[in-house]
DRENSESE-327026 format. One record per atom (N, C-alpha, C): residue in one letter; x, y negated, z. Coordinates in steps of 0.05 Angstrom, whole numbers, plus 5000, padded with zeros to 4 digits. Layout:
BEGIN
aXYZ;...
***
This chain:
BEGIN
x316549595227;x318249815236;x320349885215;x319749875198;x321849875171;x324349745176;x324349425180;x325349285177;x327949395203;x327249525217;x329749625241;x331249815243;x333649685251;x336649855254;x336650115265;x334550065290;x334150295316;x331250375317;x331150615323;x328250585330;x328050795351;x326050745373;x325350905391;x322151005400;x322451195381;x319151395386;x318851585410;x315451545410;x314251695434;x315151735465;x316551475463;x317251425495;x314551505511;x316051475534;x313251525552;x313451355577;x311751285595;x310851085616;x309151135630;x308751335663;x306751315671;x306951145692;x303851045710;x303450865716;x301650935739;x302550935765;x300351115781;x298250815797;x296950975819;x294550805819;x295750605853;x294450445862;x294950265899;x292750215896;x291650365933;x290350255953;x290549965956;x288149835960;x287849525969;x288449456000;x288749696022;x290049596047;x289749446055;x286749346059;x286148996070;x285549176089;x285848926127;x286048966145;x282649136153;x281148916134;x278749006148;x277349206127;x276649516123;x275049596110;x271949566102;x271149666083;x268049566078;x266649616097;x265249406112;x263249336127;x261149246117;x257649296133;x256249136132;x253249116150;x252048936153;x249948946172;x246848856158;x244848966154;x242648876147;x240848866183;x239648576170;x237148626184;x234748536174;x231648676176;x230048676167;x228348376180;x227148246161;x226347946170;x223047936153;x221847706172;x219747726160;x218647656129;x215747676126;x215347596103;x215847876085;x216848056089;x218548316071;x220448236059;x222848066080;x225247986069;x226848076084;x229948166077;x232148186092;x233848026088;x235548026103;x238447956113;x240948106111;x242848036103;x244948286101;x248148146104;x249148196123;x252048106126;x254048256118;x255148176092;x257148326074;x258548216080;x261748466079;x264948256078;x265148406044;x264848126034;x264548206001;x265347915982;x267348045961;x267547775945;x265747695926;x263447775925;x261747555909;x259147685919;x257947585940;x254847605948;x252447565940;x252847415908;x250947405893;x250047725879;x251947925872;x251748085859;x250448255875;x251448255904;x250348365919;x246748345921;x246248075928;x243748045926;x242048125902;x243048155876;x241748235850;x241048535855;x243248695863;x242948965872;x241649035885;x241148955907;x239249025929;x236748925927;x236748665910;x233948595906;x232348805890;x234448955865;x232849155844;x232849485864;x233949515874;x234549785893;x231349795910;x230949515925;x228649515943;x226649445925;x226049335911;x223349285883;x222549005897;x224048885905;x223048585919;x224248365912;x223748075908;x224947885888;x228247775901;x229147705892;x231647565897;x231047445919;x229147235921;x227947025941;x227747175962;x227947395965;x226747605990;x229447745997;x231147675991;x233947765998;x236447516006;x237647456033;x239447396031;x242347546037;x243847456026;x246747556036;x248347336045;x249747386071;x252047296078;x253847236083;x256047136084;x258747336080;x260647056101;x261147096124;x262646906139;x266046806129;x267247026123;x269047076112;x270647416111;x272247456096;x272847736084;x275547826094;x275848006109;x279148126121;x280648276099;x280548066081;x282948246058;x280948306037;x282048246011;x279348335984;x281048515973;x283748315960;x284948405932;x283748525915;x281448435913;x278848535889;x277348805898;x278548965928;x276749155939;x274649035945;x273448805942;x270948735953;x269148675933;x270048665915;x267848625890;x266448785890;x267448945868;x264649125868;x264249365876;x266049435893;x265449775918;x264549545935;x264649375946;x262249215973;x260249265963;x258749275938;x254649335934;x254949505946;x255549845940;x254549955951;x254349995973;x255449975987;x255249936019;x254149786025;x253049456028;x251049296034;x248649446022;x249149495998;x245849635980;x244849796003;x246850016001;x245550306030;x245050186058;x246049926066;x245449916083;x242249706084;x242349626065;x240249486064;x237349676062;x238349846045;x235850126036;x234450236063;x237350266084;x236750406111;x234950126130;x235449956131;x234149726146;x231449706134;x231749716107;x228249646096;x225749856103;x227850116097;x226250306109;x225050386129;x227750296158;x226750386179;x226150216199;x225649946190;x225549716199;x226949596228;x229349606220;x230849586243;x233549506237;x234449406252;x237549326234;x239349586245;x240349566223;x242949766206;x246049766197;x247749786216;x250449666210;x251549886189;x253349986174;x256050096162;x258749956170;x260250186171;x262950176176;x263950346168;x266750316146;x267550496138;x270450696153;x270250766164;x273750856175;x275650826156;x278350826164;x280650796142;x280951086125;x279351326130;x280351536121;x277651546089;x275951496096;x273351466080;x273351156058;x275051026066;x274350776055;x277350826027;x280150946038;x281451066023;x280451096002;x278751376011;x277551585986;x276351495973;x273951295973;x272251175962;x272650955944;x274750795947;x275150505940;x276650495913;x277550775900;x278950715876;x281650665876;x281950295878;x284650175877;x285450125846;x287150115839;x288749985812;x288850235795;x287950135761;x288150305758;x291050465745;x291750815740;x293450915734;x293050915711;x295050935692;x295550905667;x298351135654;x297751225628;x299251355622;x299551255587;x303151115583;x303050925565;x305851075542;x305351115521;x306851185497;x307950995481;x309951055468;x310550725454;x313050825435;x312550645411;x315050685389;x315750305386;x317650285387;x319350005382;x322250095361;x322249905346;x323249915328;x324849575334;x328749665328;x329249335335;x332549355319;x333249165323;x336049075299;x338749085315;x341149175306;x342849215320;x343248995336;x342848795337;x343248465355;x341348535381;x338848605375;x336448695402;x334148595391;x333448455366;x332048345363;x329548615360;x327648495372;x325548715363;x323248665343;x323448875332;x321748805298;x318548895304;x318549135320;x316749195315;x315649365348;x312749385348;x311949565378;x309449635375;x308649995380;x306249935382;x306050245405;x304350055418;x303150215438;x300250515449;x300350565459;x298450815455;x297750815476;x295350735492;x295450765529;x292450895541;x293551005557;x290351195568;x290051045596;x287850895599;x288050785624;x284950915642;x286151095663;x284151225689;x283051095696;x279851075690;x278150875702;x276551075718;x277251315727;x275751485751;x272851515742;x270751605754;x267951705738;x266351435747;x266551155746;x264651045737;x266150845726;x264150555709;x265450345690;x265850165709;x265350085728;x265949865742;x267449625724;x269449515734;x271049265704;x273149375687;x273349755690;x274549825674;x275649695647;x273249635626;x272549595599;x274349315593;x274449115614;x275848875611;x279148845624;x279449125624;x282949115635;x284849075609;x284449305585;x285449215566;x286148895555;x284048745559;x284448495552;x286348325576;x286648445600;x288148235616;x291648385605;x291848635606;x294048775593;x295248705577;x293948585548;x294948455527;x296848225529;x294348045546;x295047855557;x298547785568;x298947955583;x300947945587;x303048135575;x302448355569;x304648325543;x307148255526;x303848025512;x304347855499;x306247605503;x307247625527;x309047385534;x312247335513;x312547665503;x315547625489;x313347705455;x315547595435;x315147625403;x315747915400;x313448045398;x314648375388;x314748445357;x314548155342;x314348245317;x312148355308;x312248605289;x309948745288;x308748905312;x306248715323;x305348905352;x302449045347;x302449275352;x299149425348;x299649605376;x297149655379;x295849825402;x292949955402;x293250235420;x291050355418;x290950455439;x289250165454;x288350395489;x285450405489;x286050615511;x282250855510;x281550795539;x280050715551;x279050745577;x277951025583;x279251185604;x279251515603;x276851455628;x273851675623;x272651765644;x274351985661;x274852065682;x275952275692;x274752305716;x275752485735;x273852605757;x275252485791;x276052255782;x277452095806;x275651865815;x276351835840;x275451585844;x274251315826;x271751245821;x272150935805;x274650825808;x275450705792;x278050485791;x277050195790;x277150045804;x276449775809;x279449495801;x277549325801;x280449025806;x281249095823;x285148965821;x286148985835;x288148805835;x288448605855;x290548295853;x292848355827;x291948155810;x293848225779;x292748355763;x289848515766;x288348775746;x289048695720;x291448975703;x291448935682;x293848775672;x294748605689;x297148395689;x299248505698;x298748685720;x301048795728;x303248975714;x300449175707;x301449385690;x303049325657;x301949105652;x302249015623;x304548885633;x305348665642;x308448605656;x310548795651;x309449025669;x311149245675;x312649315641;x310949435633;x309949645599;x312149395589;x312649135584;x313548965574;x316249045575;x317148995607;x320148945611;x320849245608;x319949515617;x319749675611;x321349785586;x321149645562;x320749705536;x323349495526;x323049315536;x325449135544;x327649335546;x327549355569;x330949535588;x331549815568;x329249935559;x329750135551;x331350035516;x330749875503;x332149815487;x334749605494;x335249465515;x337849375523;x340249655521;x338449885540;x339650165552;x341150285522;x340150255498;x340450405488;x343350265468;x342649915474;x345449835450;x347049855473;x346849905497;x348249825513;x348649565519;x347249435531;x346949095535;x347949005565;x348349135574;x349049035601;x351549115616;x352248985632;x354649145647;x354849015674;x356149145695;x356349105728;x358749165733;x359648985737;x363449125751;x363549115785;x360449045793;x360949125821;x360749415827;x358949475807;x358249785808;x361049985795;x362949895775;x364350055772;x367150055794;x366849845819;x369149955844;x367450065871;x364150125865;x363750275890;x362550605889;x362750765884;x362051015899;x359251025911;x358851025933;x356650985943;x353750795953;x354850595936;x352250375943;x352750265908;x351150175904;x350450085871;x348749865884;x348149675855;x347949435857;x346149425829;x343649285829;x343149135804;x341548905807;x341848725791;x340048435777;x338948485759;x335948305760;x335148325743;x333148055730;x332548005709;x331347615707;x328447685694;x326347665707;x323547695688;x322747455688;x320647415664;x319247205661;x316447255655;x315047195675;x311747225672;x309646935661;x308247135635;x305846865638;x303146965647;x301246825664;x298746875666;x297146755661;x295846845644;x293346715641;x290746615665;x290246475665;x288046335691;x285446315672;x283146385685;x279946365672;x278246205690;x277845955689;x276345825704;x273345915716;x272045845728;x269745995732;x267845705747;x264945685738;x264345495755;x263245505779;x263745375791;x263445395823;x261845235842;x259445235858;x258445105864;x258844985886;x257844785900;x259744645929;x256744355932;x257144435962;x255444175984;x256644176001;x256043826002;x257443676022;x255743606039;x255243616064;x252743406073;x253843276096;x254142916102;x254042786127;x251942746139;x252342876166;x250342826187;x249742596205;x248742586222;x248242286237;x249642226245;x251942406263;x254242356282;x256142336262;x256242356239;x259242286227;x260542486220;x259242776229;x260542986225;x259743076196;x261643256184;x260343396158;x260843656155;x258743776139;x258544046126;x258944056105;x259744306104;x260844286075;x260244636074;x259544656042;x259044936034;x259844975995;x262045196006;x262145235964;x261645495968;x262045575938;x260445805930;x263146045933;x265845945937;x268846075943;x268646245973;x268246495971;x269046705989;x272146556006;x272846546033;x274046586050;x275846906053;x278046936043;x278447216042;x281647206055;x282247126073;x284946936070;x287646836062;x285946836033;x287746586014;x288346296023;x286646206046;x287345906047;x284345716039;x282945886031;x280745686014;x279345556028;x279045646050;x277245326075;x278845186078;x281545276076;x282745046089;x283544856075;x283844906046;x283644726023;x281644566023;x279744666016;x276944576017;x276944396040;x277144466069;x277044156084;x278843966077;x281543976074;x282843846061;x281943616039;x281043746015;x280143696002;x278043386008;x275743536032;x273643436039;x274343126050;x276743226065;x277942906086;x279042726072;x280042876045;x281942636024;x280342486014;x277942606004;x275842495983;x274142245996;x273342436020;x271742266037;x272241986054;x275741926055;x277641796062;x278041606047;x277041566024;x277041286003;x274141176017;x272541176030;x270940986042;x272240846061;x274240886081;x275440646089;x274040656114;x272540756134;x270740696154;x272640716178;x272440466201;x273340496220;x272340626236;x274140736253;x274041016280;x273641256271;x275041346245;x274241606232;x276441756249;x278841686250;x280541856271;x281742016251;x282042336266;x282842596254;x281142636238;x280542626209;x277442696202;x277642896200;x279043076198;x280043436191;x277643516217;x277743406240;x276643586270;x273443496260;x273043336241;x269743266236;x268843416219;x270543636210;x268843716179;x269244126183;x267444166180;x265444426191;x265344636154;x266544856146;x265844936128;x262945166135;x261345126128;x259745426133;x259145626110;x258745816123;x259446136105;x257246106087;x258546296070;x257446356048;x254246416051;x252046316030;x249446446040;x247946396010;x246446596002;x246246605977;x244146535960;x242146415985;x239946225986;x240445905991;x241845865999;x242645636014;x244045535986;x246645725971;x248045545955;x247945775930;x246045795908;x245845955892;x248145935871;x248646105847;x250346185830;x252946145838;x254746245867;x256746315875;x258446475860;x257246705841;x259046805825;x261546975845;x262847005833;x266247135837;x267847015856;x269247125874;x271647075881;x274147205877;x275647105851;x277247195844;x279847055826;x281047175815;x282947065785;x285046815796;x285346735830;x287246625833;x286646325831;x283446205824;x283245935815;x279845935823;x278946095846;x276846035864;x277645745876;x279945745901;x279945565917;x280245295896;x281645195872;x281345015860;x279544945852;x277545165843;x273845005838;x272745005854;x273145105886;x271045025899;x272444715907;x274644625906;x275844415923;x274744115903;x274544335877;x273444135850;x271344045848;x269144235861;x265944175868;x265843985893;x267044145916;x267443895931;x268743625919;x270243495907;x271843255907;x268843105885;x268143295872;x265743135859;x263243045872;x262543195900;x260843125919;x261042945928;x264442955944;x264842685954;x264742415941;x265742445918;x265742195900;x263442065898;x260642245893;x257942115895;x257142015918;x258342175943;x258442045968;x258741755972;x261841795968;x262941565967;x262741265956;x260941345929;x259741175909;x258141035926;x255641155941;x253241105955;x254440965969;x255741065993;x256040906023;x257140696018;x260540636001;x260940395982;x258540205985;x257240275978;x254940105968;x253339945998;x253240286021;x252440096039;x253139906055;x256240046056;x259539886069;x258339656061;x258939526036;x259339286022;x256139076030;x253939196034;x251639126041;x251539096080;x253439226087;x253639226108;x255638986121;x257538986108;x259238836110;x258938526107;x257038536078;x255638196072;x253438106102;x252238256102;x251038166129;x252738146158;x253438306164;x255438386184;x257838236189;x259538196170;x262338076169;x264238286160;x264438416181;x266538656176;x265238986179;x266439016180;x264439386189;x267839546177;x300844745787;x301945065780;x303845085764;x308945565724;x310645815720;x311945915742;x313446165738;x315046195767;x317846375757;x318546385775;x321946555762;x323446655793;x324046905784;x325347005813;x328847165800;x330647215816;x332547355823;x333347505846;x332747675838;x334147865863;x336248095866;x336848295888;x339148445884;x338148605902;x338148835891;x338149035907;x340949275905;x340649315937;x342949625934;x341249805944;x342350115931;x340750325927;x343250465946;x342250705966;x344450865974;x344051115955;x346551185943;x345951425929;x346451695943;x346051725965;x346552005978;x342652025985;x342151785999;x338551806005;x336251745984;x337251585960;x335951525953;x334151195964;x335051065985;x333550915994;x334950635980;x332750485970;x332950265954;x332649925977;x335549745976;x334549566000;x334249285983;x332749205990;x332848835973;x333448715983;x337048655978;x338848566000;x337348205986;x336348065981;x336047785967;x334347825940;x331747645956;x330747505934;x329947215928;x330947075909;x330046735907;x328446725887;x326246655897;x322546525882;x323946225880;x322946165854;x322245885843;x319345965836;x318245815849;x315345815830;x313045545837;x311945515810;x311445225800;x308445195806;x308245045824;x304345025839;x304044755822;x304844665803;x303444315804;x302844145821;x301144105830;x300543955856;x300144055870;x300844285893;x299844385906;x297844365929;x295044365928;x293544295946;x294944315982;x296444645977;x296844676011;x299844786012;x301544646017;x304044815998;x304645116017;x303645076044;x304545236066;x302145516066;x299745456054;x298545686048;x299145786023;x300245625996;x301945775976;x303845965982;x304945835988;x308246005999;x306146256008;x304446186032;x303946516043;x303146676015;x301646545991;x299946715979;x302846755969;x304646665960;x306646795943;x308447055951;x308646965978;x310647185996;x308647435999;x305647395992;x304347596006;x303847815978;x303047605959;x303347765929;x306947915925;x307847775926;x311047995918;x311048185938;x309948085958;x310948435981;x309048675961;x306748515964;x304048795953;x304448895923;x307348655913;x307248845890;x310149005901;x311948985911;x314449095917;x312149455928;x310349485939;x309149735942;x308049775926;x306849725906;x306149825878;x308649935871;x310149835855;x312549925853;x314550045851;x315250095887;x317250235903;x316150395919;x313750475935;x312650465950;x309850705957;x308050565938;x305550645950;x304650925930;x303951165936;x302751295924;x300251435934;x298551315909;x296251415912;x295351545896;x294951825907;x294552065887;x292552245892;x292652305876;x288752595878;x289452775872;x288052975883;x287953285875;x287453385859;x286853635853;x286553665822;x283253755822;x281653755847;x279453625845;x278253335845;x279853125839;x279552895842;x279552725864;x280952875892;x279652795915;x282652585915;x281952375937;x284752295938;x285852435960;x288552405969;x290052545981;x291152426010;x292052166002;x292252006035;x290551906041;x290051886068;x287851926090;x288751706108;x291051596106;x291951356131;x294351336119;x295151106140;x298551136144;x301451186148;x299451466157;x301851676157;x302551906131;x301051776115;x301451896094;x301851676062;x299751436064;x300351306046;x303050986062;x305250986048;x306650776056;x306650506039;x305550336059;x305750006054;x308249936062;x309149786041;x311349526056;x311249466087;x313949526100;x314049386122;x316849266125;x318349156150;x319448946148;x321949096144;x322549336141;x325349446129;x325549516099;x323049406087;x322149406051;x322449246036;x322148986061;x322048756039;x324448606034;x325348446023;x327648296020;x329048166054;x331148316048;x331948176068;x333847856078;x333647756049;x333947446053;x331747396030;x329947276039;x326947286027;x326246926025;x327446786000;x327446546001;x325646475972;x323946225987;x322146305960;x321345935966;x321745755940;x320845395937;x319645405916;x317145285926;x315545145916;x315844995899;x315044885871;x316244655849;x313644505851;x314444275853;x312044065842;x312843975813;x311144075801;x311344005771;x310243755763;x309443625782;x307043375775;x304543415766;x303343175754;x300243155742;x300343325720;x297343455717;x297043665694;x293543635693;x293843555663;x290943515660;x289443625649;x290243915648;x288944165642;x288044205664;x289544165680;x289644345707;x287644185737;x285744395743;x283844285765;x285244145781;x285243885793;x287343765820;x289743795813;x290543815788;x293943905776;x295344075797;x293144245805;x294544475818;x293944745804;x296445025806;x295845245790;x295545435817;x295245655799;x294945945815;x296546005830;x296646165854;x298146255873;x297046555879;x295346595878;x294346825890;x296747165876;x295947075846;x296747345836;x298447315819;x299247175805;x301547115788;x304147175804;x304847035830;x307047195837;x307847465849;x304747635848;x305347945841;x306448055815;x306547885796;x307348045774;x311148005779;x312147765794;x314447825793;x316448105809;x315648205821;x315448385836;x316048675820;x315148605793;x316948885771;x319448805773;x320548605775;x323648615784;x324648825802;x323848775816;x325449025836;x325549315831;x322749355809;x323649665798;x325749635781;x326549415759;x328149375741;x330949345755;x331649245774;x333949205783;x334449545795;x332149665813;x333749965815;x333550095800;x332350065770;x332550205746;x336050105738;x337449895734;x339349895739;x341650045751;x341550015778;x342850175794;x343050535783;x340150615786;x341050845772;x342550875752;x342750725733;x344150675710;x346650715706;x346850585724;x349950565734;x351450815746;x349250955764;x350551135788;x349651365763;x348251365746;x348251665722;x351451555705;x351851405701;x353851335679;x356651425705;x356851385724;x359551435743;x358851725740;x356951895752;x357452155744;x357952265724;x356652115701;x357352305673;x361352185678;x362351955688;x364751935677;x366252195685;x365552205720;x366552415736;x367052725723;x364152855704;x364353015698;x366253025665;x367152775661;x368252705636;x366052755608;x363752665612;x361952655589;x361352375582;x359852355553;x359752165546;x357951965563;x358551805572;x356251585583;x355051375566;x353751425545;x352151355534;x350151515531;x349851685535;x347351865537;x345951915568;x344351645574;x344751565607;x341751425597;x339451495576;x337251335583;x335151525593;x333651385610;x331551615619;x328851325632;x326551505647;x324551265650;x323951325683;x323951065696;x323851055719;x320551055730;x319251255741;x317051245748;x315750975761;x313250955776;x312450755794;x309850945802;x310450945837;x312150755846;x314750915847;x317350705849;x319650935847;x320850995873;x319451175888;x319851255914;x323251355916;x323851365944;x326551465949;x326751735947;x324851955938;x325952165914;x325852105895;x324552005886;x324551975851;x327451755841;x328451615856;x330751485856;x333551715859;x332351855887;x334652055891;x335852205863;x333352325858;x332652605834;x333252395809;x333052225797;x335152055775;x337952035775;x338752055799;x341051975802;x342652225797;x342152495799;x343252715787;x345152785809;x344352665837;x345952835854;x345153055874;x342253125860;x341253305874;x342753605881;
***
């Protein structure tokens, strides 16, 4: 900090919380089975945990518990760990009263309950050289983990993580995971990545803002509509996880196939068959046909295919497609063997990068994303057409983080929206309205499972662009009024909330 020209203390950065908005809320069904065993049909991303829970809740062994899970209407990490308790209670009620026992949560109860991302409230001194170089940063952050630990404790470390993508020189930090009287705070697609992204460029703009680094001459011939660009660069880190997977051919030719990867719809069965037909397709057998119409994934079951683990971090569907391709291979090894025995007798027989533009009206405050262009780099892409969805589907969900979604509590902790007439998701007058987004094949990568990368959540983090570009705009539309009133327009920095709703855009712009 010494070493700098400029310095900027006790900034500030708050960081509010998003609902997970998957179609289907927490559900679940127990039924009581013999022997003093149950059954329990969770829409949940990891059903093993489930079963550990309910096994210690009821005082009965693991072996005496299965869970199910066919597939999941939407997770973004709401299904981890708020699904126990709801399978748990419903399992408690079935054991007890011997009878099966459904839950369902309504959209107004599942709201309140579920947490969502957590809010954060972030301080910061950066210290940097008249050129922009920055010498120095250190951070101070209180992150709302609501009154229980759930994965609170491991956000800081995904935060860093990203960060850390630019050289801050001298970098220190001191974040606290806050108990408070809110909702648990749970994962949430990007947990920890997002926010740390944000805090980055954040800290970025605000020292561009201050040498004055930028300029728009579309914005200095219009009046009423403003304009800004803006260029981020995200890295994410990916955590492998191991994954378990069966293959089995049956008499008719047909096959099953089972991994330990939750169905949530990312695409992952459908990789996974994929997967199954490629692998299985180096045996060479005549009259195999379509083999795609021969191959059957079945649901999750936690007896059937033990240490399932997680579904999460964007690089499920690559290990389960990984467990499968190793099944098949042993497969393949074998029958090889009988082909050829058959035959002697027989005769024959994953980076990414976006640009976009938004215009802001300055009389409403309403922010439009007239264009955005995604480059982003899958390696080999197992499915390129379920990427794209995961990509287009991550930037919208972060464009409502963002711009968008507020989720807020009372000052008894309760939350406050109840539906969708009160909390707003992205809809199709939100999102970019030339919305162009290609896939890169980067080639072979032999780090990389199937030299394919993440899709799921990494291109949520691009999606702080669009607060940065109408952090822009305001920029612009404070600097035309200060000209108007003949003041200095350099005294035009200030901090753009999230999400930055169309008052909080309005009320910056100083034409209230």
């Amino acid at each position: 900090m010494a070493e700098a020209d400029h310095k900027i203390l006790s900034a500030e950065i708050k960081l509010g919380s998003q609902y997970y908005f998957y179609m289907e809320t927490q559900t679940a069904l127990a039924v009581p089975d013999e022997d003093n065993c149950i059954v329990v049909y969770s829409s949940i991303q990891a059903p093993e945990y489930a079963e550990s829970t309910i096994s210690r809740c009821l005082g009965i062994p693991e072996h005496n518990v299965c869970v199910i899970t066919r597939r999941v209407g939407g997770g973004f990490g709401g299904k981890a760990m708020k699904a126990i308790p709801v399978a748990t209670a419903c399992a408690l009620a079935a054991y007890n009263l011997r009878r099966p026992v459904r839950m369902y949560m309504n959209r107004k109860t599942d709201m309140k309950t579920t947490g969502g991302r957590h809010p954060m409230e972030v301080t910061y001194n950066v210290g940097f050289k008249e050129d922009g170089k920055i010498t120095a940063l250190h951070l101070d952050i209180l992150i709302n983990a609501g009154i229980g630990t759930d994965i609170s404790p491991i956000i800081p470390l995904f935060m860093v993580g990203a960060i850390k993508k630019y050289d801050w020189g001298a970098f220190s930090f001191d974040i606290k995971v806050c108990r408070t009287n809110h909702s648990s705070k749970s994962a949430m697609r990007g947990p920890g990545e997002v926010q740390g992204t944000f805090i980055s460029e954040a800290v970025i703009e605000h020292v561009a803002s201050v040498l004055s680094m930028d300029v728009d001459s579309f914005n200095m011939c219009n009046k009423w509509r403003q304009r800004g660009i803006s260029r981020v660069p995200i890295v994410h880190e990916v955590l492998l996880r191991s994954n378990p997977g069966k293959v089995s051919i049956l008499g008719d030719g047909s096959v099953a196939v089972e991994v330990g990867g939750i169905e949530l719809g990312q695409g992952l069965w459908t990789k996974v068959k994929q997967m199954t037909a490629f692998s299985l397709s180096a045996i060479k057998c005549d009259g195999m046909g379509d083999f795609l119409d021969k191959i059957r994934i079945i649901q999750a079951n936690t007896l059937s295919l033990i240490q399932e683990g997680l579904t999460a971090g964007s690089t499920t569907s690559e290990c389960s497609c990984e467990a499968v391709r190793i099944c098949c291979n042993i497969l393949v090894e074998r029958l090889t063997r009988i082909k050829e025995n058959l035959q002697e007798q027989m005769g024959s027989v994953e980076w990414g990068i976006l640009i976009l533009e938004v215009e802001v009206n300055l009389l409403t405050g309403q922010t439009t994303i007239l264009q955005s262009d995604i480059i982003y780099d899958c390696g080999q892409s197992l499915n390129p057409a379920v990427d794209l969805g995961q990509i287009e589907g991550a930037f919208v969900q972060g464009i409502g983080f963002f711009m968008l979604e507020e989720y807020l509590s009372n000052s008894d902790g309760l939350v406050i929206p109840e539906g969708t007439w009160t909390y707003k998701i992205p809809t199709i007058e939100t999102i970019p309205r030339q919305f162009n987004v290609e896939i890169m094949n980067s080639g072979h990568h032999k780090k990389r499972l199937l030299s394919s990368k993440a899709s799921g959540e990494p291109p949520l983090l691009l999606a702080v662009l669009v607060h940065c570009a109408t952090r822009a705009v305001i920029k612009e539309a404070r600097k035309q009024l200060l000209r108007w009133k003949g003041l200095n327009e350099s005294d035009s920095t200030f901090q753009l909330e999230v999400p930055a709703t169309m008052s909080i855009v309005k009320k910056l712009q100083c034409l209230l």
